[in-house]
N, CA, C and O atoms as CSV, one atom per row, in Angstrom:
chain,resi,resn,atom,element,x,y,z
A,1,UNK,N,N,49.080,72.098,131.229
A,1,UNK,CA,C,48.198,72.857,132.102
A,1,UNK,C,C,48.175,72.182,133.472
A,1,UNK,O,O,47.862,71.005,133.653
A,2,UNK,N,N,48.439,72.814,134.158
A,2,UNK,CA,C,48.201,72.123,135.638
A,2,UNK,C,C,46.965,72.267,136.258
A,2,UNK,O,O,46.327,73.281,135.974
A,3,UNK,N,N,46.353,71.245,137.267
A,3,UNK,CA,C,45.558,70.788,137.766
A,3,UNK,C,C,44.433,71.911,138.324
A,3,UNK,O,O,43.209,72.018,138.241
A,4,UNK,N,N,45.988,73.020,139.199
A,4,UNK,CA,C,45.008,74.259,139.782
A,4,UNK,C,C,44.398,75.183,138.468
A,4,UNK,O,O,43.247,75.617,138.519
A,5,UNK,N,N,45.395,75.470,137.144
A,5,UNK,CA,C,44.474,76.448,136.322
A,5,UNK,C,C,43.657,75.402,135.758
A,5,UNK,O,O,42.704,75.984,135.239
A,6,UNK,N,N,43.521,73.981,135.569
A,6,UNK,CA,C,42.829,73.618,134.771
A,6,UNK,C,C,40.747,73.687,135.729
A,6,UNK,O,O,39.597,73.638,135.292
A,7,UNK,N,N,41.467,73.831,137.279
A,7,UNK,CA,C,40.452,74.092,138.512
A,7,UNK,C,C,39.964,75.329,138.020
A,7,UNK,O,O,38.927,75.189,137.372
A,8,UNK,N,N,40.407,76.589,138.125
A,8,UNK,CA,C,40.529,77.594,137.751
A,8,UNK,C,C,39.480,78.238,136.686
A,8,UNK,O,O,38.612,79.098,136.838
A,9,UNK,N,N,39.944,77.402,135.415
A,9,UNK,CA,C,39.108,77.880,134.265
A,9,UNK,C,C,37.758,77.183,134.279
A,9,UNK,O,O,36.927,77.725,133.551
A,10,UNK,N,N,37.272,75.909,135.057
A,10,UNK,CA,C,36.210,75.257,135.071
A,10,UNK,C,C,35.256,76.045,135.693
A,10,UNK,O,O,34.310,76.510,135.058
A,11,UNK,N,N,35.447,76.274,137.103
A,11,UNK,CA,C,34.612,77.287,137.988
A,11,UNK,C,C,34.743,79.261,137.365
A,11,UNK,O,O,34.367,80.338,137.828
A,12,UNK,N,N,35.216,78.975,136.573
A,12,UNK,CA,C,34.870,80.925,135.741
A,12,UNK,C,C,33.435,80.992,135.431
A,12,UNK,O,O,32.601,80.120,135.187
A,13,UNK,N,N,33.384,82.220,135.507
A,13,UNK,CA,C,31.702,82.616,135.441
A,13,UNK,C,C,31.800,82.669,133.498
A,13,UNK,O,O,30.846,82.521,132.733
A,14,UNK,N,N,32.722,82.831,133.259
A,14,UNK,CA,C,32.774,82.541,131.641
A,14,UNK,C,C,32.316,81.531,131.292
A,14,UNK,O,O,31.566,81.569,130.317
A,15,UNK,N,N,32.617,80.107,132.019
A,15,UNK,CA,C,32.702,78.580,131.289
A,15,UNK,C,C,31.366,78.526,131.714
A,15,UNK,O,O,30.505,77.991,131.017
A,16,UNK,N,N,31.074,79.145,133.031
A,16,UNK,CA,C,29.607,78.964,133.504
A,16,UNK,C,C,28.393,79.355,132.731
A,16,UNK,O,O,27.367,78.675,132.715
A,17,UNK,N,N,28.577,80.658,131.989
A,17,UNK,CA,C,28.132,80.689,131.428
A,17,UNK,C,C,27.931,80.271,129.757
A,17,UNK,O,O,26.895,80.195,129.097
A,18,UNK,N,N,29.249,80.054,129.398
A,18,UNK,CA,C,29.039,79.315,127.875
A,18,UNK,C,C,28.178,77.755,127.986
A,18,UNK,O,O,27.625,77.037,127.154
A,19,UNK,N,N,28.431,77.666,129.697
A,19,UNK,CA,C,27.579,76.088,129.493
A,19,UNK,C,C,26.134,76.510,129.233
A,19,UNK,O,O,25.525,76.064,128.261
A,20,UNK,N,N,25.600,77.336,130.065
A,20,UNK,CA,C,23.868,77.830,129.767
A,20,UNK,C,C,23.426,78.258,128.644
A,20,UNK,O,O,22.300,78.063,128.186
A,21,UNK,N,N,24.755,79.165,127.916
A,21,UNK,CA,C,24.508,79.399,126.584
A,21,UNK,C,C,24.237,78.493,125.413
A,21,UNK,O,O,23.848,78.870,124.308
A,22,UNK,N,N,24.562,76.881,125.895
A,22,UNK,CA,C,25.009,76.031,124.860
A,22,UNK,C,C,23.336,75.029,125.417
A,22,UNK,O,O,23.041,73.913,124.990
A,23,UNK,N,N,22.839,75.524,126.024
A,23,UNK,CA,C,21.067,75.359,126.817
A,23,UNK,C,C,21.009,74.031,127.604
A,23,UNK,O,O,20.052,73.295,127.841
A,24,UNK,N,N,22.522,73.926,127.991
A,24,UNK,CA,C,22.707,72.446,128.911
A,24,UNK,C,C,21.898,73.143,130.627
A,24,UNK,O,O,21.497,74.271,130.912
A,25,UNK,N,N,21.934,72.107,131.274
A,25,UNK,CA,C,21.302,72.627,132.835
A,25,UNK,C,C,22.564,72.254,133.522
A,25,UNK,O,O,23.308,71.273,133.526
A,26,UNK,N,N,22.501,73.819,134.303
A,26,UNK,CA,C,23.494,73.752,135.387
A,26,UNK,C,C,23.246,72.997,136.702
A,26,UNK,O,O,22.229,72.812,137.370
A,27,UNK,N,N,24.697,72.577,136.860
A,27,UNK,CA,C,24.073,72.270,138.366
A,27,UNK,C,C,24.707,73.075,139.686
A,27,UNK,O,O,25.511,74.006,139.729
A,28,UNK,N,N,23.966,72.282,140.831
A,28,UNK,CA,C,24.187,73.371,142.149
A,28,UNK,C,C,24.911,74.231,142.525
A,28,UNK,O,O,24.490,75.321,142.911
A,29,UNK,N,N,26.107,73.917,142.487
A,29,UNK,CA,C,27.332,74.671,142.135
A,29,UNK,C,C,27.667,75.390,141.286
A,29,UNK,O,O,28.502,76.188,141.713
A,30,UNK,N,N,27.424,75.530,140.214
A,30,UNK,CA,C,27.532,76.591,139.110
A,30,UNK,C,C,26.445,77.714,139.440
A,30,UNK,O,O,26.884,78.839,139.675
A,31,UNK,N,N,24.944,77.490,139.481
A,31,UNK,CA,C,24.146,77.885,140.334
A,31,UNK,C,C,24.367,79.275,141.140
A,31,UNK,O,O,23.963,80.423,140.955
A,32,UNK,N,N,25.220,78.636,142.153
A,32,UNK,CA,C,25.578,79.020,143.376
A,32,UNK,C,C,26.499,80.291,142.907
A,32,UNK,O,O,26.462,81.496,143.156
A,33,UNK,N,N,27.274,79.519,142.174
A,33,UNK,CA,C,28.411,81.111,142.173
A,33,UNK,C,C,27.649,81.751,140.701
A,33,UNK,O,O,28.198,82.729,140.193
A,34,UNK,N,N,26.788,81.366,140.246
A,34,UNK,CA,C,26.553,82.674,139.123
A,34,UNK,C,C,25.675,83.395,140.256
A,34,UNK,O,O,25.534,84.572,139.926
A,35,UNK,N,N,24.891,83.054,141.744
A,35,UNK,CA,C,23.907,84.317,141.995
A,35,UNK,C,C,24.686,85.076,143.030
A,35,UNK,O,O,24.413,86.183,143.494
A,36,UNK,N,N,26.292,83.843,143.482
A,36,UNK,CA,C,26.788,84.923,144.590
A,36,UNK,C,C,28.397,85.808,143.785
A,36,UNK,O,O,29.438,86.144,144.350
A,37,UNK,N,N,28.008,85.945,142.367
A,37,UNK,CA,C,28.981,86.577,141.657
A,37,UNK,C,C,28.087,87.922,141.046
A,37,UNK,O,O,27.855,88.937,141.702
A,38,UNK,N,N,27.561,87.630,139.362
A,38,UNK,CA,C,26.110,88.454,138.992
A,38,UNK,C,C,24.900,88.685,139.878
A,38,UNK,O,O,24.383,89.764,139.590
A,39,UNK,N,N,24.229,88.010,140.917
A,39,UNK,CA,C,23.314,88.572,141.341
A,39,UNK,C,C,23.562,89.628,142.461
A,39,UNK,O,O,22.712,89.954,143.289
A,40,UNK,N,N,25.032,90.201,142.376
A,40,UNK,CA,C,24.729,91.415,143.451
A,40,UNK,C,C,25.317,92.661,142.335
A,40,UNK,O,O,25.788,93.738,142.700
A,41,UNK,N,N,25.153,92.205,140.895
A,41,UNK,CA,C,25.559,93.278,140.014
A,41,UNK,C,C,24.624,94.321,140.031
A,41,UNK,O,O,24.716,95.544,139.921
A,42,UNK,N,N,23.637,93.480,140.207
A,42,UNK,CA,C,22.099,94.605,139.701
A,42,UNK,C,C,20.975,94.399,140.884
A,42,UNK,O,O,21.001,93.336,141.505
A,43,UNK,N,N,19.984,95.400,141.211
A,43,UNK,CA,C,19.005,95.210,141.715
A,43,UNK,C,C,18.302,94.512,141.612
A,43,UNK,O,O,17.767,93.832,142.488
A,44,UNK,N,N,18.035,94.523,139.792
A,44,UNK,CA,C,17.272,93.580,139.482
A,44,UNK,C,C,17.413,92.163,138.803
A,44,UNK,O,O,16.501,91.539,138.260
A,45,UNK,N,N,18.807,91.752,138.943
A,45,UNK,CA,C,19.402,90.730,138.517
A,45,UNK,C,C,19.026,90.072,136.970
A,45,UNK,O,O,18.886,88.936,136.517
A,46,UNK,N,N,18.953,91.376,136.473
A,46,UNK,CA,C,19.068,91.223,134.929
A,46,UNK,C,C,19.837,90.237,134.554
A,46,UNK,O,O,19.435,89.175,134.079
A,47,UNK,N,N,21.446,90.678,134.834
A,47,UNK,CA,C,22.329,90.068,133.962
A,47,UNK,C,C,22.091,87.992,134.582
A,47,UNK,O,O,22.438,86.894,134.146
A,48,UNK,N,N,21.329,88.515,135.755
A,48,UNK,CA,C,21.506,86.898,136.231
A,48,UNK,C,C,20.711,85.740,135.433
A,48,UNK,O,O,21.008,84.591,135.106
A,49,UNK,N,N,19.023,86.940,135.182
A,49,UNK,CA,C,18.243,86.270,134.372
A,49,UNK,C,C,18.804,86.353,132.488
A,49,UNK,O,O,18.126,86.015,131.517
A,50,UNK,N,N,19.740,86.722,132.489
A,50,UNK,CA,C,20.484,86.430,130.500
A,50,UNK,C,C,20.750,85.264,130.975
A,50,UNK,O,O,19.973,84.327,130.796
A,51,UNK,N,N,22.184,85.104,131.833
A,51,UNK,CA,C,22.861,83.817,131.536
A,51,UNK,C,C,22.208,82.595,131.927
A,51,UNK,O,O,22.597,81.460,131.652
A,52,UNK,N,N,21.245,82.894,132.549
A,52,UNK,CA,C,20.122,81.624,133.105
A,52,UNK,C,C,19.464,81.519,131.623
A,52,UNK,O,O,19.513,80.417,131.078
A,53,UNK,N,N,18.999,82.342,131.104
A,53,UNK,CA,C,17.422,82.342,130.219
A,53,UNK,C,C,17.334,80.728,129.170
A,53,UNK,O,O,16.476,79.900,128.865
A,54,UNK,N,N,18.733,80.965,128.925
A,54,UNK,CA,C,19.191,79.635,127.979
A,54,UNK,C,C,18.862,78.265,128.170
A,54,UNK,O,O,18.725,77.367,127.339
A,55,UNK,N,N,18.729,78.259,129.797
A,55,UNK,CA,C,18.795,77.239,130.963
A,55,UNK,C,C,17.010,75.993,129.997
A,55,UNK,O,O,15.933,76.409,129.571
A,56,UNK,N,N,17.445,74.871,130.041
A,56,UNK,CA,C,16.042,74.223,130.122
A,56,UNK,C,C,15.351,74.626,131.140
A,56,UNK,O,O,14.402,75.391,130.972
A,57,UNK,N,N,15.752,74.127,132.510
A,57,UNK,CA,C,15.115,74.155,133.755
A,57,UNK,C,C,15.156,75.633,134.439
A,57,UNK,O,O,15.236,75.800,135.656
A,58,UNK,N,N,15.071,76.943,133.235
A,58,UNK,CA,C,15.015,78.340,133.796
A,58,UNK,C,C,13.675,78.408,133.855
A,58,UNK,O,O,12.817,78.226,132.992
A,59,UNK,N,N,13.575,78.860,135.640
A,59,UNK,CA,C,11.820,79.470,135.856
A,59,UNK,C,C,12.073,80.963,136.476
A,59,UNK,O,O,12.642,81.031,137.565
A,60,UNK,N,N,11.676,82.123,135.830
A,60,UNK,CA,C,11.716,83.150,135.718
A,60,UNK,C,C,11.569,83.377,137.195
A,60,UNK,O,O,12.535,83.692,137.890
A,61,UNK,N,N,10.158,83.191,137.748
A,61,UNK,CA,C,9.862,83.656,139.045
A,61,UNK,C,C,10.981,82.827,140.364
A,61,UNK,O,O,11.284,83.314,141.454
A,62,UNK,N,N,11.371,81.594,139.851
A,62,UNK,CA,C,11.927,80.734,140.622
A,62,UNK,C,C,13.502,81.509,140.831
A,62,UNK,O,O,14.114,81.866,141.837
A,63,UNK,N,N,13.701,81.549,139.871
A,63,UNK,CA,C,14.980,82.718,139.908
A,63,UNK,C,C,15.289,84.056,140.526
A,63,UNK,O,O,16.365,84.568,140.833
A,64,UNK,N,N,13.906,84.529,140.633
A,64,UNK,CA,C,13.696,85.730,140.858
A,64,UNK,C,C,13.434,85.869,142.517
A,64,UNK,O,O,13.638,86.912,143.138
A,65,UNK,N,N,12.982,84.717,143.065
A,65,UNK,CA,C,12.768,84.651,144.143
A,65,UNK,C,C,14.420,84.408,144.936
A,65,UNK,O,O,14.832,84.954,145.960
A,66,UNK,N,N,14.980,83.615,144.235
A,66,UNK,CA,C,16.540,83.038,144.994
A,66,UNK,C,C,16.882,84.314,144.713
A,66,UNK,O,O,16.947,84.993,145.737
A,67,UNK,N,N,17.077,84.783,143.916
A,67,UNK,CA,C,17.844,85.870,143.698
A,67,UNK,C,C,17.686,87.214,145.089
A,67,UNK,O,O,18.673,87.782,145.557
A,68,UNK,N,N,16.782,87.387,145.369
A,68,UNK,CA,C,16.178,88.003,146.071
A,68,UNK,C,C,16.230,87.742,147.668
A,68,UNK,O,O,16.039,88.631,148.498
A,69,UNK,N,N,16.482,86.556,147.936
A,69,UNK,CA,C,16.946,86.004,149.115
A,69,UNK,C,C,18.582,85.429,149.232
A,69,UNK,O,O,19.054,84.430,149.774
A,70,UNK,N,N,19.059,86.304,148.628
A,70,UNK,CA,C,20.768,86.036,148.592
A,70,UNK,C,C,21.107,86.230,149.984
A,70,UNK,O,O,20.548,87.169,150.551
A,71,UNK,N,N,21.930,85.509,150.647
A,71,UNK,CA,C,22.519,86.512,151.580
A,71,UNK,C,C,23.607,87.500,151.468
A,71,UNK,O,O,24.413,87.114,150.621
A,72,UNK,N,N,23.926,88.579,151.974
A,72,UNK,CA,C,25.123,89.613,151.438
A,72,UNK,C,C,26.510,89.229,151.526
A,72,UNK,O,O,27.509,89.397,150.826
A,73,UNK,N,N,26.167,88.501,152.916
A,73,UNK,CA,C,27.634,88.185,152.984
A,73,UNK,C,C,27.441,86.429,153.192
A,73,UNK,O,O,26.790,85.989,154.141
A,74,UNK,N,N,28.037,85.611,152.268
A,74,UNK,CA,C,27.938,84.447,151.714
A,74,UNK,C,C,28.941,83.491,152.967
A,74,UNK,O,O,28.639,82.425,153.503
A,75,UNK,N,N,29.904,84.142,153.111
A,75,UNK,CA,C,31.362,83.844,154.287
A,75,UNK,C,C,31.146,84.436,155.552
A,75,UNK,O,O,31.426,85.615,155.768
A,76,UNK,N,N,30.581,83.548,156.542
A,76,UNK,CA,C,30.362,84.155,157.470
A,76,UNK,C,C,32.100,83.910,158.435
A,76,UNK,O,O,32.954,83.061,158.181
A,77,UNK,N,N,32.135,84.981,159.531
A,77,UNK,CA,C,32.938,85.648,160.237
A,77,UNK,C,C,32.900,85.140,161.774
A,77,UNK,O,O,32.142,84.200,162.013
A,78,UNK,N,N,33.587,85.635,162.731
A,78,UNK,CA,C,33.468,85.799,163.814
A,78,UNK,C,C,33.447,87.120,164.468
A,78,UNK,O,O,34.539,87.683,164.549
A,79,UNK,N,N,32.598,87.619,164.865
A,79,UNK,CA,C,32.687,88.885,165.618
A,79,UNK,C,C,33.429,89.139,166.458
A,79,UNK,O,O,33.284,88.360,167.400
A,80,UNK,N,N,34.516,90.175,166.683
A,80,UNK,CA,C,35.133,90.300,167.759
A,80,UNK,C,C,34.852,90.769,168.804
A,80,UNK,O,O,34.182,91.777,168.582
A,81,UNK,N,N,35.039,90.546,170.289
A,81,UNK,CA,C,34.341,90.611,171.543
A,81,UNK,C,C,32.665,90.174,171.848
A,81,UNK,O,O,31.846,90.553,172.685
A,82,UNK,N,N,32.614,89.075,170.596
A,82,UNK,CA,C,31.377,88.723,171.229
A,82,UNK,C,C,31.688,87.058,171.592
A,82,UNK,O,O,31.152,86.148,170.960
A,83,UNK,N,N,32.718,86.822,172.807
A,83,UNK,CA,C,33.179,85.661,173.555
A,83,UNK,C,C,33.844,84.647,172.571
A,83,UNK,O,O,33.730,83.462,172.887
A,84,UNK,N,N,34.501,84.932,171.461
A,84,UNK,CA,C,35.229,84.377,170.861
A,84,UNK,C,C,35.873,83.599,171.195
A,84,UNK,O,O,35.834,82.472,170.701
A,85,UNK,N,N,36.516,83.872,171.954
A,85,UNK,CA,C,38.358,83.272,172.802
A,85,UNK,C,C,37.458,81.764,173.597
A,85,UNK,O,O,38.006,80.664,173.527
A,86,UNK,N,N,36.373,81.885,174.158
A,86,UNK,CA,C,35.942,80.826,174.586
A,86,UNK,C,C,35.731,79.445,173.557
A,86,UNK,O,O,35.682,78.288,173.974
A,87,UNK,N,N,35.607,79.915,171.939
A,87,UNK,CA,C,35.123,78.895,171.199
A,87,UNK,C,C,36.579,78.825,170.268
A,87,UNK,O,O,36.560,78.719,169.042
A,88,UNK,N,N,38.153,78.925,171.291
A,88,UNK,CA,C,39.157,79.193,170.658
A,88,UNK,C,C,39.824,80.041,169.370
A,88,UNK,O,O,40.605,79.677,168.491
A,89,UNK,N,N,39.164,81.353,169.648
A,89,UNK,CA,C,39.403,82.177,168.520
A,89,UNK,C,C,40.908,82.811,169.024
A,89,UNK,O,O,40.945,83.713,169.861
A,90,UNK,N,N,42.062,82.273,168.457
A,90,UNK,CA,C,43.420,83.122,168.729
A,90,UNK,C,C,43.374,84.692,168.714
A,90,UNK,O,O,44.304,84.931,169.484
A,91,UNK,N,N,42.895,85.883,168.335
A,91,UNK,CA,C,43.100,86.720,168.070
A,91,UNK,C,C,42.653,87.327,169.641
A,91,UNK,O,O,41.947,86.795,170.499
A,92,UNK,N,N,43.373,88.679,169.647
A,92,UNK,CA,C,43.151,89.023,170.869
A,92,UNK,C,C,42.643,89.910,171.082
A,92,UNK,O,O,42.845,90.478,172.155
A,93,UNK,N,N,41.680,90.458,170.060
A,93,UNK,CA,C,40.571,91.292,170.203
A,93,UNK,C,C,39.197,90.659,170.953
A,93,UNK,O,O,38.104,91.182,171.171
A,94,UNK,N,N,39.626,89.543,171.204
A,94,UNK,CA,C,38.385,88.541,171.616
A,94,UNK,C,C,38.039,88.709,173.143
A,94,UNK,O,O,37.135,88.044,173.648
């Protein structure tokens, strides 16, 4: 197995979740990509509160609140024509 799939299968929302299932506590990073993967499945981030529920350190409202303050877009961008080219943006829509 090489290094990148063995990268690969660690960060899956699968392994992520068999770890919560198995009622270990996640940390920050796992975290992170179960609310910016499942928490834009649902309104009400059902499926976010299953794979958490297992969690020792799951607090319903605490969850419910992050969840809720996601941002949409996680990767922020550069806008084009808003003075780009000054902060060296190559593209020449700038």
């Amino acid at each position: 197995m090489s290094s990148l799939s063995a990268l690969s299968e660690y960060y899956s929302v699968k392994t992520i979740k068999d770890k919560a299932d198995a009622g270990r506590i996640l940390n920050h990073e796992e975290k992170v990509a179960l609310f910016y993967t499942t928490g834009f499945l649902d309104n009400e981030h059902i499926l976010l509160h299953r794979i958490l529920e297992p969690c020792p350190d799951y607090r319903y409202k605490a969850v419910a609140r992050q969840a809720k303050n996601i941002h949409p877009r996680p990767i922020s961008y550069l806008e084009p024509g808003a003075g780009n080219a000054q902060r060296g943006c190559p593209c020449a829509g700038c």
